[in-house]
BALOBA-1460 file (C-alpha; in Angstrom, 3 decimals):
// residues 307
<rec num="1" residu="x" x="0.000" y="0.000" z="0.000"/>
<rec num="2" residu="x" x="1.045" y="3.151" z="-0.717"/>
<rec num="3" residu="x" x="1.370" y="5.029" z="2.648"/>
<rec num="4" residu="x" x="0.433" y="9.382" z="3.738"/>
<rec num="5" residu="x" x="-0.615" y="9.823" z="-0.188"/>
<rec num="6" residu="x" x="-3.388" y="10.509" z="-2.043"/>
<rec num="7" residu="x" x="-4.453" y="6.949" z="-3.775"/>
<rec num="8" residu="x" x="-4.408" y="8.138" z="-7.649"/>
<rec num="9" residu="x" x="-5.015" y="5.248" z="-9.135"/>
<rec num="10" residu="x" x="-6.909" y="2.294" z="-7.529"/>
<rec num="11" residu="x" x="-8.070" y="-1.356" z="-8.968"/>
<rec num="12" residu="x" x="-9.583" y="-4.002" z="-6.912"/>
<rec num="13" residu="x" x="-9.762" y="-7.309" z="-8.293"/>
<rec num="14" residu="x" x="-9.341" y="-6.559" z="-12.534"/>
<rec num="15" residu="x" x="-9.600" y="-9.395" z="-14.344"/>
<rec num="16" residu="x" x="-9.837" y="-9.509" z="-18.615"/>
<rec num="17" residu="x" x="-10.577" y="-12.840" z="-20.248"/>
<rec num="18" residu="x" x="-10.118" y="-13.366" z="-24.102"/>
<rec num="19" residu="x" x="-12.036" y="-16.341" z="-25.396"/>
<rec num="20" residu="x" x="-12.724" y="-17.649" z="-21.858"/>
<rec num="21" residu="x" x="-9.085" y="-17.608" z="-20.813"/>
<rec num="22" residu="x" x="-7.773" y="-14.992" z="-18.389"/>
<rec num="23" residu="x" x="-5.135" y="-12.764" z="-19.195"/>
<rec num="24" residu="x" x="-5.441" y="-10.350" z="-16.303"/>
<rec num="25" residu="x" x="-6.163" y="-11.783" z="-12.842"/>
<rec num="26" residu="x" x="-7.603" y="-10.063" z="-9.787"/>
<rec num="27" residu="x" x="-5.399" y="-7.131" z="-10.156"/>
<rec num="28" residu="x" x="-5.262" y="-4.849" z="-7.338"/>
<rec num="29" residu="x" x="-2.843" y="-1.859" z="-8.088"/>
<rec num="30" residu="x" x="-2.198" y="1.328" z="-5.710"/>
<rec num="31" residu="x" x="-0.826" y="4.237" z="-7.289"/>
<rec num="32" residu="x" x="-0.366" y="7.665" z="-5.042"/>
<rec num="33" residu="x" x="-0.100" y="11.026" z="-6.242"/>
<rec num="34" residu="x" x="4.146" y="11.513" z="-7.182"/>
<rec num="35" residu="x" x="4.814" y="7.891" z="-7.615"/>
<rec num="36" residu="x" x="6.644" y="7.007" z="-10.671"/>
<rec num="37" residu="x" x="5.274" y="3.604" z="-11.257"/>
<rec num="38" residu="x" x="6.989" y="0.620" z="-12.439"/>
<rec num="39" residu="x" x="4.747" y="-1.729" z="-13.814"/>
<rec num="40" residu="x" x="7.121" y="-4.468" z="-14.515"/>
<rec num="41" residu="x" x="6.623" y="-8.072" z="-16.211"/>
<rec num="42" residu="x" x="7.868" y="-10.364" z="-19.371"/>
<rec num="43" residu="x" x="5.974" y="-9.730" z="-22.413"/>
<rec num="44" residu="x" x="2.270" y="-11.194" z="-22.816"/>
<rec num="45" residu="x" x="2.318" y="-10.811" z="-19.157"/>
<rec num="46" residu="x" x="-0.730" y="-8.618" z="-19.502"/>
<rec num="47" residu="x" x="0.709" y="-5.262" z="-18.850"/>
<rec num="48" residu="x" x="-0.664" y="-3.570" z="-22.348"/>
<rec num="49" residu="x" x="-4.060" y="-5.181" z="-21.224"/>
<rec num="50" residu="x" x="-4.412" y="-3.533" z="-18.291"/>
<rec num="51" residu="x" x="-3.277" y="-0.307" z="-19.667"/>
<rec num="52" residu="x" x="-5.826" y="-0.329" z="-22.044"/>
<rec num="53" residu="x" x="-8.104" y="-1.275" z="-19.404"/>
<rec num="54" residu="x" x="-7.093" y="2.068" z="-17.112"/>
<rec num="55" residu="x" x="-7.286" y="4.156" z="-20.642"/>
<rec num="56" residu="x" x="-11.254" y="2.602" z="-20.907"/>
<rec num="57" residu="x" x="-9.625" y="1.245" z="-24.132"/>
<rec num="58" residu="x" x="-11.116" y="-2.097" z="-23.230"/>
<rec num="59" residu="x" x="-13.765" y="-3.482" z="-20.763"/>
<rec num="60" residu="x" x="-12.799" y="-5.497" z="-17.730"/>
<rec num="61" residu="x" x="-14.935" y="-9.053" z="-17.675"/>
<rec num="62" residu="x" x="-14.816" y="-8.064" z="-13.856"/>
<rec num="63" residu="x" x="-13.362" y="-5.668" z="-11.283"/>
<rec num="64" residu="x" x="-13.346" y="-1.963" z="-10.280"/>
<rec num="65" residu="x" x="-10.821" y="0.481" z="-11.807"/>
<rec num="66" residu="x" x="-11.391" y="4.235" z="-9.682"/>
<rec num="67" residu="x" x="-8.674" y="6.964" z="-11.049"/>
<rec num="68" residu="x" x="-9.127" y="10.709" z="-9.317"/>
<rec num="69" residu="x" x="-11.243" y="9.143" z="-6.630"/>
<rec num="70" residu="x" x="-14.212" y="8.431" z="-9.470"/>
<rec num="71" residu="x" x="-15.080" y="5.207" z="-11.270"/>
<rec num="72" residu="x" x="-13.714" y="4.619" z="-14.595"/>
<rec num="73" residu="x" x="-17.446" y="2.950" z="-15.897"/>
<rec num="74" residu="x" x="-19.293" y="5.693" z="-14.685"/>
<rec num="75" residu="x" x="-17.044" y="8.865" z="-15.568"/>
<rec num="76" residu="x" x="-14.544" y="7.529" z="-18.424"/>
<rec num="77" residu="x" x="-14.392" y="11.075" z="-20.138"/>
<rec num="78" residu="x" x="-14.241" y="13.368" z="-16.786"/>
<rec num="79" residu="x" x="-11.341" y="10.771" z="-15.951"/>
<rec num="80" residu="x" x="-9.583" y="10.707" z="-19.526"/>
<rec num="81" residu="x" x="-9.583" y="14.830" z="-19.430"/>
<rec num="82" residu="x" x="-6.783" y="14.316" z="-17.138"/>
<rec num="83" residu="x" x="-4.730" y="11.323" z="-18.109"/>
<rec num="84" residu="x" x="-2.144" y="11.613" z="-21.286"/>
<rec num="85" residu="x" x="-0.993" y="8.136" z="-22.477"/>
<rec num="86" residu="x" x="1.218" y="6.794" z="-24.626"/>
<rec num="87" residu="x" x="0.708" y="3.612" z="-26.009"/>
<rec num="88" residu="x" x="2.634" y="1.364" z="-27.858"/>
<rec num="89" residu="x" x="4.138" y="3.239" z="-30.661"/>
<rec num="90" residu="x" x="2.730" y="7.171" z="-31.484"/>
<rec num="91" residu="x" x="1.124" y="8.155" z="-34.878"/>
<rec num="92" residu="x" x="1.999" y="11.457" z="-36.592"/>
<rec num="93" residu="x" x="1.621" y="13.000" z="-39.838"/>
<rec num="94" residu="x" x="5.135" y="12.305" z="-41.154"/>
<rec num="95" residu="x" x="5.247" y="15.215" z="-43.063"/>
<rec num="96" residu="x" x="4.342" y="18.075" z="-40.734"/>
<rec num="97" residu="x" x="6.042" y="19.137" z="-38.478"/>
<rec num="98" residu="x" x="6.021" y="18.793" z="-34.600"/>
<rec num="99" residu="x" x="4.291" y="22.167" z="-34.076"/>
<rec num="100" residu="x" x="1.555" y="21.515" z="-37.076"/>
<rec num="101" residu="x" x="1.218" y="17.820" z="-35.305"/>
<rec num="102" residu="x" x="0.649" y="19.328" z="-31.806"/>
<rec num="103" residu="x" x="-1.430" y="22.051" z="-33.207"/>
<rec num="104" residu="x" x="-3.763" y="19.094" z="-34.356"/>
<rec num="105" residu="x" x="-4.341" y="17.510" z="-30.767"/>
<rec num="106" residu="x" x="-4.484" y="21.065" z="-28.910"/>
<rec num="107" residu="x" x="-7.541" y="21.841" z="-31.072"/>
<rec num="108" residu="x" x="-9.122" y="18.785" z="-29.771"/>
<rec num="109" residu="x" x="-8.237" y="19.530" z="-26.242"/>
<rec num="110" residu="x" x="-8.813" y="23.329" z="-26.568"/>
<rec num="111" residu="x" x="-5.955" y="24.556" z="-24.139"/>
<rec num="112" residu="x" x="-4.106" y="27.721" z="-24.930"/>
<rec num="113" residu="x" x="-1.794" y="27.531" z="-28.016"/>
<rec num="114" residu="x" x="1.212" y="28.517" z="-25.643"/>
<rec num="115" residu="x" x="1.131" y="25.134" z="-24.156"/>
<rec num="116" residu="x" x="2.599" y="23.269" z="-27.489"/>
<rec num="117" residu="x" x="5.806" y="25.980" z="-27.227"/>
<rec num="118" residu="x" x="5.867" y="25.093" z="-23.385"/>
<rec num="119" residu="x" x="5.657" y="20.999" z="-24.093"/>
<rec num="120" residu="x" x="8.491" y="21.085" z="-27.154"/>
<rec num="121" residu="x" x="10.731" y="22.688" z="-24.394"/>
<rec num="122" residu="x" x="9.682" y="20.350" z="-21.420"/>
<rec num="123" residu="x" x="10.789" y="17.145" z="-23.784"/>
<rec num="124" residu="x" x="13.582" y="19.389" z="-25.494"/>
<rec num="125" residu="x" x="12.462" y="19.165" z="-29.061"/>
<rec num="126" residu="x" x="12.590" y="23.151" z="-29.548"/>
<rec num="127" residu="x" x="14.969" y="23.140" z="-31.833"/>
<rec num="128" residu="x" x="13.656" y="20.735" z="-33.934"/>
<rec num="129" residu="x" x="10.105" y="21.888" z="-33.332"/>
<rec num="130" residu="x" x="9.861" y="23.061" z="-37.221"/>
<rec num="131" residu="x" x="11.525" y="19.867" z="-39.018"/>
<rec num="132" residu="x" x="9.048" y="17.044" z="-41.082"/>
<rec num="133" residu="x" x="8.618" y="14.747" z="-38.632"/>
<rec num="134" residu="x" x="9.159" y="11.849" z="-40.758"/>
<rec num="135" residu="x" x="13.168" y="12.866" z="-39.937"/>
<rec num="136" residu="x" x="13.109" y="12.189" z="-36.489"/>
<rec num="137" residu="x" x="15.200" y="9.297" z="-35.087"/>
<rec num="138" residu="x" x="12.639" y="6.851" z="-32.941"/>
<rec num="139" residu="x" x="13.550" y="8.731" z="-29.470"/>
<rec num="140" residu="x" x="12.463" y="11.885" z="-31.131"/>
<rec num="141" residu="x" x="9.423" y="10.417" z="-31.785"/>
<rec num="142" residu="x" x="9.097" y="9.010" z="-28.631"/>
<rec num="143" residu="x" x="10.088" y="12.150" z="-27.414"/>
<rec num="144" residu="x" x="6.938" y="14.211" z="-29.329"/>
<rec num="145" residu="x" x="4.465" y="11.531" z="-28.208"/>
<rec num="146" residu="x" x="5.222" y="12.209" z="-24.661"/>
<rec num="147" residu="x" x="4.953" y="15.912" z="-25.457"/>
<rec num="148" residu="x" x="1.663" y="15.162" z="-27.134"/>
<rec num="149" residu="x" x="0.422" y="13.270" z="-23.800"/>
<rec num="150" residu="x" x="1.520" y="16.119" z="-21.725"/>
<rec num="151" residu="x" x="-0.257" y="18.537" z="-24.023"/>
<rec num="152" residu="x" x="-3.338" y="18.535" z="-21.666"/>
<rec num="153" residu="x" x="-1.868" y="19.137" z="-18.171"/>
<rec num="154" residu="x" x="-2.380" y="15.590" z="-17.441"/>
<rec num="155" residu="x" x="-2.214" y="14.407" z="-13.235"/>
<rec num="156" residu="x" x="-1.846" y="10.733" z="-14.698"/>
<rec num="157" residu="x" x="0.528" y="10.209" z="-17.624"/>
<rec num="158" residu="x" x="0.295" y="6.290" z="-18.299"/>
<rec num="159" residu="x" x="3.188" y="5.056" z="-20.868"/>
<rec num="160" residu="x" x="3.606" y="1.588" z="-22.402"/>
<rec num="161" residu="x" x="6.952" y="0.597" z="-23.017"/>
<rec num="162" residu="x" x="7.871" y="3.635" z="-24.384"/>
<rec num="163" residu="x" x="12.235" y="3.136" z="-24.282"/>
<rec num="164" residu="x" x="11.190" y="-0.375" z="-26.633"/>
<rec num="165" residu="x" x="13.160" y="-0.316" z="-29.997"/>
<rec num="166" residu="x" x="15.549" y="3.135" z="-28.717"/>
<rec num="167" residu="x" x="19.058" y="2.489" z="-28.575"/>
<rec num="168" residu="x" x="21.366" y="3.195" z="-25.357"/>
<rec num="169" residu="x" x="21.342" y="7.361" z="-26.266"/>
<rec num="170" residu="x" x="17.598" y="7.695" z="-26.650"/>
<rec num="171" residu="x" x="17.009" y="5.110" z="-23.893"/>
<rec num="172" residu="x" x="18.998" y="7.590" z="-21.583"/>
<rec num="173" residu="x" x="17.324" y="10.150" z="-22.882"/>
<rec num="174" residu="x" x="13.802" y="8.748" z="-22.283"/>
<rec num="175" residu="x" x="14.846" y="7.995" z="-18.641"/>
<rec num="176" residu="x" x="16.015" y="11.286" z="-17.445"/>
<rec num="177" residu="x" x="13.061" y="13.381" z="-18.863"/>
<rec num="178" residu="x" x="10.484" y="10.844" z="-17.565"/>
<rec num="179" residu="x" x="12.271" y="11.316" z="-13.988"/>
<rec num="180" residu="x" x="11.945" y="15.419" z="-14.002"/>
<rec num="181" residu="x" x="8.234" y="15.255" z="-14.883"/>
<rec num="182" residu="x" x="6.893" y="14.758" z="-11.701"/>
<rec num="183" residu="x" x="8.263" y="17.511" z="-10.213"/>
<rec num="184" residu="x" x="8.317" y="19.934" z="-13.247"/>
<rec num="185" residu="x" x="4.576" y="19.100" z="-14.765"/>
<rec num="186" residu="x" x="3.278" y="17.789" z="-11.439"/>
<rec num="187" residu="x" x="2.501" y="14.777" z="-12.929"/>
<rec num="188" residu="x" x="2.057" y="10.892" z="-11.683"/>
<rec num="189" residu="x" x="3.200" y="7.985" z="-13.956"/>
<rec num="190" residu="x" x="2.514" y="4.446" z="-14.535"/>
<rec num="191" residu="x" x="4.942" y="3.253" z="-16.833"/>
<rec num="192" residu="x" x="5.585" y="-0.203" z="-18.257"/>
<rec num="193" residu="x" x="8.409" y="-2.507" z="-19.463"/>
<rec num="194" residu="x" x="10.008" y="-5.514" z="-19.502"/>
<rec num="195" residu="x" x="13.008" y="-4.236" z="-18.450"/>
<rec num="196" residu="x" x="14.044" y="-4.196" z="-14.637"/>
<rec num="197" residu="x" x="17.149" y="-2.209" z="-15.227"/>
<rec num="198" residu="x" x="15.375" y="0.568" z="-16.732"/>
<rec num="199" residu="x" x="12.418" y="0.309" z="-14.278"/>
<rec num="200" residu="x" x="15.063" y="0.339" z="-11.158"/>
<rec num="201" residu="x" x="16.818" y="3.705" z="-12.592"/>
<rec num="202" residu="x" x="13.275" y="5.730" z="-12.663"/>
<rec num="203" residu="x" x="10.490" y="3.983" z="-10.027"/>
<rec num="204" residu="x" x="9.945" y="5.050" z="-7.038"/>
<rec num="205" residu="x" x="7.358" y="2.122" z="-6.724"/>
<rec num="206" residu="x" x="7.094" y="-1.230" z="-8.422"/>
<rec num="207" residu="x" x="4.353" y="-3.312" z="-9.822"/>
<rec num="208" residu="x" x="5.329" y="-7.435" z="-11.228"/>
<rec num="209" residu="x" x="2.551" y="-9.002" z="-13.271"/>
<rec num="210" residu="x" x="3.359" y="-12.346" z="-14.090"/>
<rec num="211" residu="x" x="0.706" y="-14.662" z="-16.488"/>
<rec num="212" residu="x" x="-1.702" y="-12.237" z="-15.463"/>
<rec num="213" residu="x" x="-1.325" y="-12.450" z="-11.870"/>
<rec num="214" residu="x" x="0.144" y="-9.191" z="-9.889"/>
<rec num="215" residu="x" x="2.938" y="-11.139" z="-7.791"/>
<rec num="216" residu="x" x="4.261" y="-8.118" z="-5.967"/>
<rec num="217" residu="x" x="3.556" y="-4.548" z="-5.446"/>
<rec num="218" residu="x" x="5.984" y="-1.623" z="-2.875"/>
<rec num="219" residu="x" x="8.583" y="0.772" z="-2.933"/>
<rec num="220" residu="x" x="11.606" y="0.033" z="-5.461"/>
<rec num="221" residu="x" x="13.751" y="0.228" z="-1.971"/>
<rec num="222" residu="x" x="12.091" y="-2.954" z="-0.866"/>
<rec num="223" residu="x" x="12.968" y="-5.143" z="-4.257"/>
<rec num="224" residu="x" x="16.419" y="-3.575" z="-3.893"/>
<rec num="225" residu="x" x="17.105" y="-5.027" z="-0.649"/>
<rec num="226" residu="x" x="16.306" y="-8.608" z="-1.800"/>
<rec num="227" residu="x" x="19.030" y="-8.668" z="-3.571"/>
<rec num="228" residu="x" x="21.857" y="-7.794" z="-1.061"/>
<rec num="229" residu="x" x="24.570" y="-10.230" z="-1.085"/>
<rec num="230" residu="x" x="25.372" y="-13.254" z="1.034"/>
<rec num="231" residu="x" x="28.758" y="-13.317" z="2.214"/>
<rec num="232" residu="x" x="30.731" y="-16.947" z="2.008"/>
<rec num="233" residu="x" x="33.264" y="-18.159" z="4.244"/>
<rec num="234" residu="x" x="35.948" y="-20.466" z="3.418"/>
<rec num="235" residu="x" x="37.303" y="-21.865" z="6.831"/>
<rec num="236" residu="x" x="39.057" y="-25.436" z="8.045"/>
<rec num="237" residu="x" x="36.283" y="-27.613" z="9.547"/>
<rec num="238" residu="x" x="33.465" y="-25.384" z="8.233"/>
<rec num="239" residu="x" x="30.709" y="-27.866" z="10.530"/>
<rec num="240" residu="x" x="32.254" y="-26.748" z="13.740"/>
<rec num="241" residu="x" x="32.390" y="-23.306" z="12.615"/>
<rec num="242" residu="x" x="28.949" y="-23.407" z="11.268"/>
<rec num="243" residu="x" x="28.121" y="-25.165" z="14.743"/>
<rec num="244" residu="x" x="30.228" y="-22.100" z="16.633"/>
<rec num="245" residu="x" x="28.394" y="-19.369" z="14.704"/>
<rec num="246" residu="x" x="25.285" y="-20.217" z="15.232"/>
<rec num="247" residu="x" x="25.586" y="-21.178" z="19.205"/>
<rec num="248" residu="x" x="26.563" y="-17.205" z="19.467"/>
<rec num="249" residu="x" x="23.471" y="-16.247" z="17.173"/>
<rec num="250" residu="x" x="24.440" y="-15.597" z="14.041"/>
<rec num="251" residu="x" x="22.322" y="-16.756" z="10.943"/>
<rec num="252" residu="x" x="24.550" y="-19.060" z="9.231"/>
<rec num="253" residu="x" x="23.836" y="-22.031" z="6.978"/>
<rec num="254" residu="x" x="26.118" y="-24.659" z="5.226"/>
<rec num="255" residu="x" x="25.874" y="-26.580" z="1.660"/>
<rec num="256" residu="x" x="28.095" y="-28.958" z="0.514"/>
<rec num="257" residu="x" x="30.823" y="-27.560" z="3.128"/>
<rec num="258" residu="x" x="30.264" y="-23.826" z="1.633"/>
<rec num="259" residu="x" x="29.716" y="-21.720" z="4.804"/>
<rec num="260" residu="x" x="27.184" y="-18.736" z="4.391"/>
<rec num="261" residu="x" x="26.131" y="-16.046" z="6.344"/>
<rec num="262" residu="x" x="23.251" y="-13.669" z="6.491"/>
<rec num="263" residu="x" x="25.181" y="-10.659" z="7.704"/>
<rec num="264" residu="x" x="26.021" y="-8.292" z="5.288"/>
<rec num="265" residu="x" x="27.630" y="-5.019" z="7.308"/>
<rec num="266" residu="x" x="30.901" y="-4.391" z="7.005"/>
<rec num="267" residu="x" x="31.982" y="-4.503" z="10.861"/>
<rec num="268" residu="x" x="29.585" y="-7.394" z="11.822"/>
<rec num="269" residu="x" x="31.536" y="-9.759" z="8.927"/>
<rec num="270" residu="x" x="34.815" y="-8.273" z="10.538"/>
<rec num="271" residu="x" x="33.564" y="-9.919" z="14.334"/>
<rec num="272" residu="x" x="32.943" y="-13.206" z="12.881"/>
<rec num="273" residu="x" x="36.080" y="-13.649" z="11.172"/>
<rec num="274" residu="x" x="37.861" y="-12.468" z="14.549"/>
<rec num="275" residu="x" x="35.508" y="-14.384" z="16.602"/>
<rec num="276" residu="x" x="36.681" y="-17.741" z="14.352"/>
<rec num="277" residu="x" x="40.068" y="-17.091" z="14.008"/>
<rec num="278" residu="x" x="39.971" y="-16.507" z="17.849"/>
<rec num="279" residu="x" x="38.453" y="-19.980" z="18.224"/>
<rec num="280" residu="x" x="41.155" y="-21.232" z="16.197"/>
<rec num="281" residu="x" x="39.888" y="-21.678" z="12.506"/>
<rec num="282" residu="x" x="41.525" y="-21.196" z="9.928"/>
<rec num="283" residu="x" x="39.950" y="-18.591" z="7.569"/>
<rec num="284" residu="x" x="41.203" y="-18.948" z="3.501"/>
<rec num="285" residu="x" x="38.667" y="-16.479" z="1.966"/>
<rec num="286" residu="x" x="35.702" y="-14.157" z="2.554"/>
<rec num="287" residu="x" x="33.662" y="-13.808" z="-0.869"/>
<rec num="288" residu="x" x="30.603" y="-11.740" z="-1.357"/>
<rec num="289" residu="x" x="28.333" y="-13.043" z="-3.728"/>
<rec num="290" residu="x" x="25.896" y="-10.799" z="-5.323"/>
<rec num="291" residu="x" x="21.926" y="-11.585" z="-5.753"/>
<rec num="292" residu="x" x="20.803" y="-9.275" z="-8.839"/>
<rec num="293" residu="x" x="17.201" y="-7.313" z="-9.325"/>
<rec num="294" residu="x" x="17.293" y="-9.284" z="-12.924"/>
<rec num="295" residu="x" x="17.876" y="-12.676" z="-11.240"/>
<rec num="296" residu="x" x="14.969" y="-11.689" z="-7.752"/>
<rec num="297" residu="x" x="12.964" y="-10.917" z="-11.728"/>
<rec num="298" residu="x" x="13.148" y="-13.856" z="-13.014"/>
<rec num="299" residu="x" x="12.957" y="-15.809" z="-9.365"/>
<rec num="300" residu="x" x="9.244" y="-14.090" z="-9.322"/>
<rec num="301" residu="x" x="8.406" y="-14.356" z="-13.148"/>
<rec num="302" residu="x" x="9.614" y="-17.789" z="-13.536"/>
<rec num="303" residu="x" x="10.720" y="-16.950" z="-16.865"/>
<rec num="304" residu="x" x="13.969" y="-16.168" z="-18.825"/>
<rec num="305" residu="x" x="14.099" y="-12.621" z="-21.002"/>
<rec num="306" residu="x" x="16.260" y="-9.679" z="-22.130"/>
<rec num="307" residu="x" x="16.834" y="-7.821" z="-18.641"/>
């Protein structure tokens, strides 16, 4: 749960089924206002499904989905006036240019035309703000369609995969201006992907869907402590020292003659060794091995991917 903030986003119990087969589960998600959401899983986990489902882009066969406070059945446009999204890949006119393309949506949205001038800037496309758009690399492009969702003053800006297909540059790129909008547009995001080590760099909170199933949902501190190391020991007689260890309370466990403990501070690993070598073991090596986010991932997931 998401604690002393205003619940944004709220679902309780969304499940979709195609052809009588679920593909989204009892999904209960808790977005507050701020958040930068990682909504996290392998593809065909059901993460575009449920977007769609937020956007009111498709019906849930069951399950509540409240954004604002206000039920998404009951007042989809009211709700939608305040979300921008970007999903899967935009659509332009490839041969106007990013003003003329903006100009297009504002009409629709009737806000002041000063807002396209203050969007190009947010998403740094200024100086390119005149060029056909059919020139722009992909993370342009990317780029404009996040302008184009932000062209509304949205609270909720929802994006689906939108780093998918950029290469390390635009990927970077995508990341750092996604970080600054909650604090320079006042804005909360939900954003998807496949890929953990993007996810980790910009959430603040993380969502895994697995076969349609939400498997686990807090802060991005919380997944990052799972995978603090484990610290092995090599020592002579590792029973008795596994024995010694854990008569004086420390969490220790041995494999296969491989002495591990839980400790991971610096000065608590330096009193065992001196408490061992002070009980006469021998101690040949102290090796820290490293659990990481992509391997707790694919623990959860139960799959192998491109993390």
């Amino acid at each position: 749960m998401t604690t002393n903030k205003e619940t944004i986003l709220e679902t309780n119990g969304l499940t979709k089924k195609l052809g009588g087969k679920p593909v989204v589960k009892d999904v209960n998600l808790r977005i507050g206002r701020g958040d930068i959401y990682g909504f996290l899983g392998p593809n065909g986990a059901g993460k575009t499904t449920t977007i769609r489902m937020l956007l009111g882009l498709a019906k849930p066969t069951r399950g509540s989905i409240r954004i604002f406070g206000k039920d998404i059945s009951k007042d989809r446009l009211a709700i939608l006036r305040s979300v921008g999204s970007l999903v899967e890949y935009p659509s332009y006119y490839g041969h106007l240019n990013a003003i003329e393309n903006l100009e297009a949506v504002r009409r629709l949205l009737t806000v002041p035309k000063n807002r396209i001038d203050e969007v190009l800037s947010v998403v740094r496309l200024t100086k390119d703000a005149k060029r056909p758009v059919k020139g722009y690399s992909l993370g342009m492009k990317q780029r404009l369609g996040i302008a184009t969702a932000l062209l509304g003053n949205p609270e909720l800006l929802v994006l689906d995969e939108p780093t998918n297909g950029l290469d390390p540059a635009g990927i970077l790129e995508i990341r750092e201006l996604i970080k600054s909008l909650p604090k320079s547009q006042g804005v909360t995001i939900l954003i998807s992907s496949h890929l953990l080590s993007e996810i980790e760099q910009m959430a603040t909170r993380v969502g895994i869907i697995a076969k349609g199933s939400l498997i686990y949902e807090d802060r991005i501190e919380k997944l990052r402590e799972r995978s603090q190391g484990r610290i092995h020991l090599g020592v002579s007689e590792p029973e008795e020292a596994w024995k010694l260890l854990s008569a004086s309370g420390v969490k220790a466990s041995l494999v296969e003659g491989k002495l591990t403990v839980a400790e991971k501070n610096n000065a608590a690993i330096a009193a065992i060794v001196a408490r061992l070598v002070g009980e006469r073991h021998q101690v040949y090596r102290v090796e820290e091995e490293k659990v990481s986010l992509e391997s707790i991932f694919l623990d959860m997931t139960g799959v192998e991917g491109s993390l």
